[in-house]
N, C-alpha and C positions, 0 to 999 in steps of 0.2 A: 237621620234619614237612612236607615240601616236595611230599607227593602231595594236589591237591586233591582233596575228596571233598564229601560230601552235609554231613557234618561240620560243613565247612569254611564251606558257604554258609552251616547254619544261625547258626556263628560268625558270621560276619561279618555276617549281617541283625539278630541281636540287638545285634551293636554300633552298627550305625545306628539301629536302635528307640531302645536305652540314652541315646545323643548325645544325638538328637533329646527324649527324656523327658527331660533330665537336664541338659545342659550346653550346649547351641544357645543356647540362651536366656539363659543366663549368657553365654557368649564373646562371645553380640553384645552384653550389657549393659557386659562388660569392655572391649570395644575401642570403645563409643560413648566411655565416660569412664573412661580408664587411672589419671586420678589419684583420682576418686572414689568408685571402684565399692569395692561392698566385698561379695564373696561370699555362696552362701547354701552354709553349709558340709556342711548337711544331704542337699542335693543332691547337693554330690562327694563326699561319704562313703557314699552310697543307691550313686553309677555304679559308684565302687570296689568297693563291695562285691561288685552284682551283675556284672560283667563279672568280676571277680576266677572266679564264679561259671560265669561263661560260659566260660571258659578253661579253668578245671578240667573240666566237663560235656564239650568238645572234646579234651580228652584225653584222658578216659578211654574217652570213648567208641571213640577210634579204636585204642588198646589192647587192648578188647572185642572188636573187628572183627579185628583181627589174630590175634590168641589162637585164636579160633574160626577162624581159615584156616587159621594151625599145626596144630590137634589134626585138624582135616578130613584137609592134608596127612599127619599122622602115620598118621590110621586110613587112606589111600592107600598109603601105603612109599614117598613120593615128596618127604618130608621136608629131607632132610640138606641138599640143594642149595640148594633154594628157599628156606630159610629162616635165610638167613646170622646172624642175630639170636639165633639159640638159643644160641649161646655165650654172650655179653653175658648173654642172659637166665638162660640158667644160673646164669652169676658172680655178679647181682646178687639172685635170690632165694635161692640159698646153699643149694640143696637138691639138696647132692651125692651120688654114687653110692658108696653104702655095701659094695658085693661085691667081696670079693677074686675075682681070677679071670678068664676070659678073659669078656668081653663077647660076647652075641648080640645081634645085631637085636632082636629080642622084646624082650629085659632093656631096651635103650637104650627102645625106644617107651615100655614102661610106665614108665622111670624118667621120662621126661622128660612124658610124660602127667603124671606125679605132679609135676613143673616146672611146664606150666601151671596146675594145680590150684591151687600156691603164687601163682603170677603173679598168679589171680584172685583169689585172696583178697584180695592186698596191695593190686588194683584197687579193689577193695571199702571198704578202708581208707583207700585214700587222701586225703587233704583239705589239698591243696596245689600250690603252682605252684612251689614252692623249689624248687633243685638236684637233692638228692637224686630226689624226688619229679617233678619233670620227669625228669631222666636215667632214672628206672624207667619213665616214662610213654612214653618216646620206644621204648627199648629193646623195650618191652610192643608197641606200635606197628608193629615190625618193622626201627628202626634197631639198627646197630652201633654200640659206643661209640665210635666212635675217626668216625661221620658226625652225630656229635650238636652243633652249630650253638654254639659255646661264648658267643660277643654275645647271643644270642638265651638262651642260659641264664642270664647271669647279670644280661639286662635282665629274667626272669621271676622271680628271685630277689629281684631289688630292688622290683617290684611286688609278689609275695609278702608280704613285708615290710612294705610300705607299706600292704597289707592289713590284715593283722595288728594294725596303731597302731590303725585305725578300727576294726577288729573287737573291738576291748577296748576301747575310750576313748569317752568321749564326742565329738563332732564337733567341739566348741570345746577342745578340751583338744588334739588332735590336731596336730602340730606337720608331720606329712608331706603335707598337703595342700595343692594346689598354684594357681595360676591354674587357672580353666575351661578356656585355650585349651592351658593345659598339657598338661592331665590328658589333654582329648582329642586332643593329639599323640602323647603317650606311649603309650595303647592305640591310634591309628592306626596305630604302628610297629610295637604288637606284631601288631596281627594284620598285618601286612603281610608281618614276617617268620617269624609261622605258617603264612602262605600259600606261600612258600619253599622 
């Protein structure tokens, strides 16, 4: 997702809010006393969650925004070129073209109008930073699979993930949470390489 956008800031200022609420205050307590500190684990299980939160809302949003450029472009006839992504998008919501026979313009718009229609739904449904679900968010976006950021996937994958523990578990039960300075390195990276 390498185009900045409005998106992008609101991303990014919610991560500095979340820090600052959240984990500022722990890393300086961690690195005053390294051997003593002992987390409050409620806290990085609250950052996790909501930035987890924050990432998704960032994705889908700009999905949203693309989608509505495609059908704009489609109801133009100005489509095919500008929006190299429709293939990809195609492939991945699987709602392929049912008619034997020679293809018109008209057929292709309204099939693939009927494309975004699927895209949005699955927008809709979505609730995840995983693989799958990032590569549909990216592709939804207006990337091609083959410019989709594979570090950047499978470090959203592993936050994902790490989501998920705290999202079912209680906070002390949780085995995937990390130091404070950790936590907020690892979403420093990630939005850095959202920004990308």
């Amino acid at each position: 997702m390498p185009t900045a956008c409005s998106h992008f800031g609101h991303l990014s200022s919610r991560h500095a809010e979340l820090c600052a609420k959240f984990l500022d205050s722990e890393v300086s307590a961690e690195l005053a006393d390294p051997a003593g500190f002992s987390p409050d684990l409620d806290k990085l299980a609250a950052f996790r969650l909501l930035f987890h939160a924050e990432i998704e809302t960032f994705l889908e949003a700009k999905a949203v925004e693309r989608l509505s450029i495609i059908k704009s472009d489609i109801d133009s006839g100005v489509w095919h070129r500008a929006n190299p992504c429709v293939l990809s998008l195609y492939l991945l919501v699987k709602n392929f073209i049912q008619k034997d026979g020679a293809l018109s313009d008209d057929d292709l718009k309204a099939h693939f109008l009927s494309v975004l229609g699927s895209a949005r739904s699955r927008v809709k449904e979505s609730n995840g930073i995983k693989s799958d679900a990032f590569t549909f968010l990216s592709v939804a976006a207006g990337k091609t699979l083959d410019e989709i950021d594979l570090t950047l996937l499978s470090a959203l994958n592993s936050y994902g993930k790490h989501r998920g523990d705290v999202a079912h578990s209680s906070a002390i039960r949780v085995r995937s949470l990390v130091a404070p300075s950790s936590e907020r390195k690892t979403s420093f990276e990630l939005v850095t390489q959202l920004a990308e």
